[in-house]
N, CA, C and O atoms as a GROMACS GRO file, in nm:
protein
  224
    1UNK      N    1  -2.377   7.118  16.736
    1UNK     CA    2  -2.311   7.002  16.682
    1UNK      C    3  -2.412   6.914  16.607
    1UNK      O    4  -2.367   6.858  16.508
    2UNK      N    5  -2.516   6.897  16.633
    2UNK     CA    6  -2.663   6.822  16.585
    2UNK      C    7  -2.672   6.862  16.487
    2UNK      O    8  -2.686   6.774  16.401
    3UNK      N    9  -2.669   7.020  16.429
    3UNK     CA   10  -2.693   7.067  16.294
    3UNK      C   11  -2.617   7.006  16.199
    3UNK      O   12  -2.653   6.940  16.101
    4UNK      N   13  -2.439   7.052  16.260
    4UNK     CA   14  -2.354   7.019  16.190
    4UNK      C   15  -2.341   6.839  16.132
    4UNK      O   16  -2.307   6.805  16.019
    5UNK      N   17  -2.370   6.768  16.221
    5UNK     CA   18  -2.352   6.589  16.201
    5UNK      C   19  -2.491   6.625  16.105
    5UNK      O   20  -2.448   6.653  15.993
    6UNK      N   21  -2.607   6.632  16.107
    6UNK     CA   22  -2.727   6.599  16.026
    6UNK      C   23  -2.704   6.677  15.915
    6UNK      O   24  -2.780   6.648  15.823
    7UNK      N   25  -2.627   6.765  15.892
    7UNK     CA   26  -2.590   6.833  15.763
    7UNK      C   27  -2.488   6.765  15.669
    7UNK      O   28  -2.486   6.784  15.548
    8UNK      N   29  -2.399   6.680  15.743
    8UNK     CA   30  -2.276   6.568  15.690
    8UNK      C   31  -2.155   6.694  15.665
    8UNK      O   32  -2.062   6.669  15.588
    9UNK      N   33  -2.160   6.800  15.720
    9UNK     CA   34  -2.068   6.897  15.686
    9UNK      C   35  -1.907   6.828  15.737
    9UNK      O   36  -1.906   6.736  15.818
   10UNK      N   37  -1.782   6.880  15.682
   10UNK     CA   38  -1.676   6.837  15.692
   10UNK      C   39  -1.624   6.969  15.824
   10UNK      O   40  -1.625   7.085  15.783
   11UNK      N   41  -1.593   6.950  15.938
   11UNK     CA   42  -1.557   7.007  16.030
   11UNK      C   43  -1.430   7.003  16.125
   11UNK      O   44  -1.401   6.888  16.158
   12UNK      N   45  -1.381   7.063  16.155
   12UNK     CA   46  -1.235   7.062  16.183
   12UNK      C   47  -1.251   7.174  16.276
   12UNK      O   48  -1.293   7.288  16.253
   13UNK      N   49  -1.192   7.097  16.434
   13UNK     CA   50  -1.127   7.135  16.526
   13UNK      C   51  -1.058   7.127  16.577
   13UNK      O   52  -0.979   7.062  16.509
   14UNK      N   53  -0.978   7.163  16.741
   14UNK     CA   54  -0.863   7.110  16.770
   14UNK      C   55  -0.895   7.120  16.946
   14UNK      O   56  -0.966   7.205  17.000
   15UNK      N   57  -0.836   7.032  17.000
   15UNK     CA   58  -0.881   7.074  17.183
   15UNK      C   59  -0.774   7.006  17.275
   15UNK      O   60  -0.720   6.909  17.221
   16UNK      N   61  -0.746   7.025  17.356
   16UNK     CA   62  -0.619   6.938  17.417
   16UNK      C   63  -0.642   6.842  17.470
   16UNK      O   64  -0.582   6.828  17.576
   17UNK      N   65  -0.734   6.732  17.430
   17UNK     CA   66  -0.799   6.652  17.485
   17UNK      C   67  -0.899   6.587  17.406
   17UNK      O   68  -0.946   6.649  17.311
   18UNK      N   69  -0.949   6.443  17.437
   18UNK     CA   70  -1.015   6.354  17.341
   18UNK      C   71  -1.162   6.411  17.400
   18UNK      O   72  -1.176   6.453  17.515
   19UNK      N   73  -1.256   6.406  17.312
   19UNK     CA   74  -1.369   6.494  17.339
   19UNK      C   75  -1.463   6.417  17.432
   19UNK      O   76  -1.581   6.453  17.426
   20UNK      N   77  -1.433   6.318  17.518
   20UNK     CA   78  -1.479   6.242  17.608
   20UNK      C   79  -1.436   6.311  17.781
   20UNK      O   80  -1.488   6.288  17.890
   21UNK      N   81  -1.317   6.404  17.739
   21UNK     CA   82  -1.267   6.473  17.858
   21UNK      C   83  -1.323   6.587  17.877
   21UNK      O   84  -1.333   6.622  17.995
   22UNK      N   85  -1.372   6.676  17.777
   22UNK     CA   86  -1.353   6.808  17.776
   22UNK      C   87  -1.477   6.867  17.876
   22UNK      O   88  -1.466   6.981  17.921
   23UNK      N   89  -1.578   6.796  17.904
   23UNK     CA   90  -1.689   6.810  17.965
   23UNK      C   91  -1.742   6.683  18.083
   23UNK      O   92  -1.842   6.612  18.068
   24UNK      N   93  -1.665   6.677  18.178
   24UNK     CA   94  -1.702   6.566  18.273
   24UNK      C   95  -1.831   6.568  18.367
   24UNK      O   96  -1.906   6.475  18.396
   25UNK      N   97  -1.834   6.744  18.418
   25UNK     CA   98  -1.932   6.684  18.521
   25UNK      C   99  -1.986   6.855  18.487
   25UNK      O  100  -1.923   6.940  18.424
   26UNK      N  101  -2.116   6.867  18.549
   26UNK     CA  102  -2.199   6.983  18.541
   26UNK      C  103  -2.334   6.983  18.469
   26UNK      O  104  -2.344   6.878  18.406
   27UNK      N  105  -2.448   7.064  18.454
   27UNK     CA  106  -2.540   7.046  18.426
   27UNK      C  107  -2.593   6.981  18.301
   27UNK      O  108  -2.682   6.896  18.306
   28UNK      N  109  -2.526   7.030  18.165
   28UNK     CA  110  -2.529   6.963  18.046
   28UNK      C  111  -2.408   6.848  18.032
   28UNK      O  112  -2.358   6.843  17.920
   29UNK      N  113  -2.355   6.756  18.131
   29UNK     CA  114  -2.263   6.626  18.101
   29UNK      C  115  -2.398   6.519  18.018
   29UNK      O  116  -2.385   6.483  17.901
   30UNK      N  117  -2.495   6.488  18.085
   30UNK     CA  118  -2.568   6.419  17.952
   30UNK      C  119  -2.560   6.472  17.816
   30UNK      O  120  -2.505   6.416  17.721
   31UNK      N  121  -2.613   6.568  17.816
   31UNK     CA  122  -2.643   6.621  17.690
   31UNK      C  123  -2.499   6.568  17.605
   31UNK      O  124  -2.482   6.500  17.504
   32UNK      N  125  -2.406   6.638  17.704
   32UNK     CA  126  -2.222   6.650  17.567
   32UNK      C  127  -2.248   6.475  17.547
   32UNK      O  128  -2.277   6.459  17.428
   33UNK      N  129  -2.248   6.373  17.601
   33UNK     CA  130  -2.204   6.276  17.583
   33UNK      C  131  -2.315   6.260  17.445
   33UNK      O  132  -2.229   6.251  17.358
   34UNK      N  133  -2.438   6.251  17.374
   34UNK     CA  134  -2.475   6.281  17.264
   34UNK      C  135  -2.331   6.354  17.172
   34UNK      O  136  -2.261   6.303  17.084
   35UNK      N  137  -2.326   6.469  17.226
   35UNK     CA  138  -2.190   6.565  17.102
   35UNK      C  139  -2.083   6.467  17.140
   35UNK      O  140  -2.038   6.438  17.029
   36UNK      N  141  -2.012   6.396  17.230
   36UNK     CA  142  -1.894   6.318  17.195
   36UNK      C  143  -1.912   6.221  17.068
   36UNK      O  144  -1.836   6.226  16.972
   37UNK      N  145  -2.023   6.133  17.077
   37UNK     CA  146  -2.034   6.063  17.026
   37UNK      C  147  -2.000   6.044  16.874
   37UNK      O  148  -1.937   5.961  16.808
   38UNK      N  149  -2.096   6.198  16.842
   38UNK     CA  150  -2.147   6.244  16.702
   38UNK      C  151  -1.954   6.293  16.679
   38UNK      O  152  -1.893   6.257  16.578
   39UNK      N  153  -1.899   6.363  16.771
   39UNK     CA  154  -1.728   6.372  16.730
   39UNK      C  155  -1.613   6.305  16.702
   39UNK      O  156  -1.501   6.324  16.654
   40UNK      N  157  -1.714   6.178  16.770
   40UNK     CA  158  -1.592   6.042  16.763
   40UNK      C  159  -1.628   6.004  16.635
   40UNK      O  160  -1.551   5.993  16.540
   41UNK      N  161  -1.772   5.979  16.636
   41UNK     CA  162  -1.824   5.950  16.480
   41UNK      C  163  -1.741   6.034  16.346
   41UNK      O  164  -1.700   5.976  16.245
   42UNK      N  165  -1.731   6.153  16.368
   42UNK     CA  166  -1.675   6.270  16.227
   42UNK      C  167  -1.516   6.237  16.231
   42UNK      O  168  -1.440   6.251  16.136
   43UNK      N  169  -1.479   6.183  16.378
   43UNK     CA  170  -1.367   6.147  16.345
   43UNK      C  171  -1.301   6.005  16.260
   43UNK      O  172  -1.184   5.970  16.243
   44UNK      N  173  -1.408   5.954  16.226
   44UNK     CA  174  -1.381   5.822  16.184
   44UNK      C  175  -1.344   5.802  16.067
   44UNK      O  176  -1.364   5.912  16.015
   45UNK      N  177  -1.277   5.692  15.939
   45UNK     CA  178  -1.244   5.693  15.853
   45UNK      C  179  -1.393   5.703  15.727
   45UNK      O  180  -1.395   5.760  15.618
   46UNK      N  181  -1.501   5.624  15.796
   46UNK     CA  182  -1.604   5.604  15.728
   46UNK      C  183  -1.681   5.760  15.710
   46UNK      O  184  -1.767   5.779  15.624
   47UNK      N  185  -1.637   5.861  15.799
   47UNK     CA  186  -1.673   5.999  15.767
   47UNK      C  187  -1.602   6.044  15.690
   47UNK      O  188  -1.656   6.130  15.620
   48UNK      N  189  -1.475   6.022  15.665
   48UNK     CA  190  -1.386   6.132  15.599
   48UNK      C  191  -1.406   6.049  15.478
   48UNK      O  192  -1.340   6.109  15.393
   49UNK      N  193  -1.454   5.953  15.426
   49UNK     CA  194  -1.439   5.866  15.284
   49UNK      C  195  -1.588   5.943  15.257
   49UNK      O  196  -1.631   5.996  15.155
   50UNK      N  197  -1.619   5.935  15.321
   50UNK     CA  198  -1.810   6.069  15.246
   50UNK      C  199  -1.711   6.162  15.161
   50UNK      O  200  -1.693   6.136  15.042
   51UNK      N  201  -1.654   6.257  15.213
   51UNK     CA  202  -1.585   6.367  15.172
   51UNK      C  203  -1.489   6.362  15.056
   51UNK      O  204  -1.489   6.443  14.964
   52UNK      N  205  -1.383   6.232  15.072
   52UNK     CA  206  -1.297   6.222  14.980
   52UNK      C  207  -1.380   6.128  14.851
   52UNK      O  208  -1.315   6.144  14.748
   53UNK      N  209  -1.459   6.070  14.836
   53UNK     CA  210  -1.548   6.024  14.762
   53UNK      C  211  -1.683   6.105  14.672
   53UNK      O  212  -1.754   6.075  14.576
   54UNK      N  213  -1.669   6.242  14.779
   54UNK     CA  214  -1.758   6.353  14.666
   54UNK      C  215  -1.665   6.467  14.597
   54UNK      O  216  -1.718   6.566  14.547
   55UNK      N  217  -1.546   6.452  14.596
   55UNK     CA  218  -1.463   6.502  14.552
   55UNK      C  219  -1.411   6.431  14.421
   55UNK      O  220  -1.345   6.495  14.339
   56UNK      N  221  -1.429   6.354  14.411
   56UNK     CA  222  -1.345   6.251  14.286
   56UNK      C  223  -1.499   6.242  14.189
   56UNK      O  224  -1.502   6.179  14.083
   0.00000   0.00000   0.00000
């Protein structure tokens, strides 16, 4: 996920659940909370205006 956010790539997934759930407890739960972050981030309007703004 680190590659993908520092690359600014446009990414699309789907999960049954807000990406704050998907990983609660176990050896890498620090680590994911870094990747939620960076997911909540790509989900935001100020990410998707990168994209629709190098298009025009």
């Amino acid at each position: 996920m680190d590659t993908v956010y520092e690359a600014g790539i446009l990414f699309l997934c789907s999960a049954v659940a807000e990406p704050e759930y998907l990983y609660l407890e176990g050896e890498g739960v620090f680590e994911f909370e870094r990747t939620v972050s960076r997911l909540n981030e790509m989900q935001s309007e100020s990410w998707a205006q990168r994209f629709n703004s190098s298009n025009q």
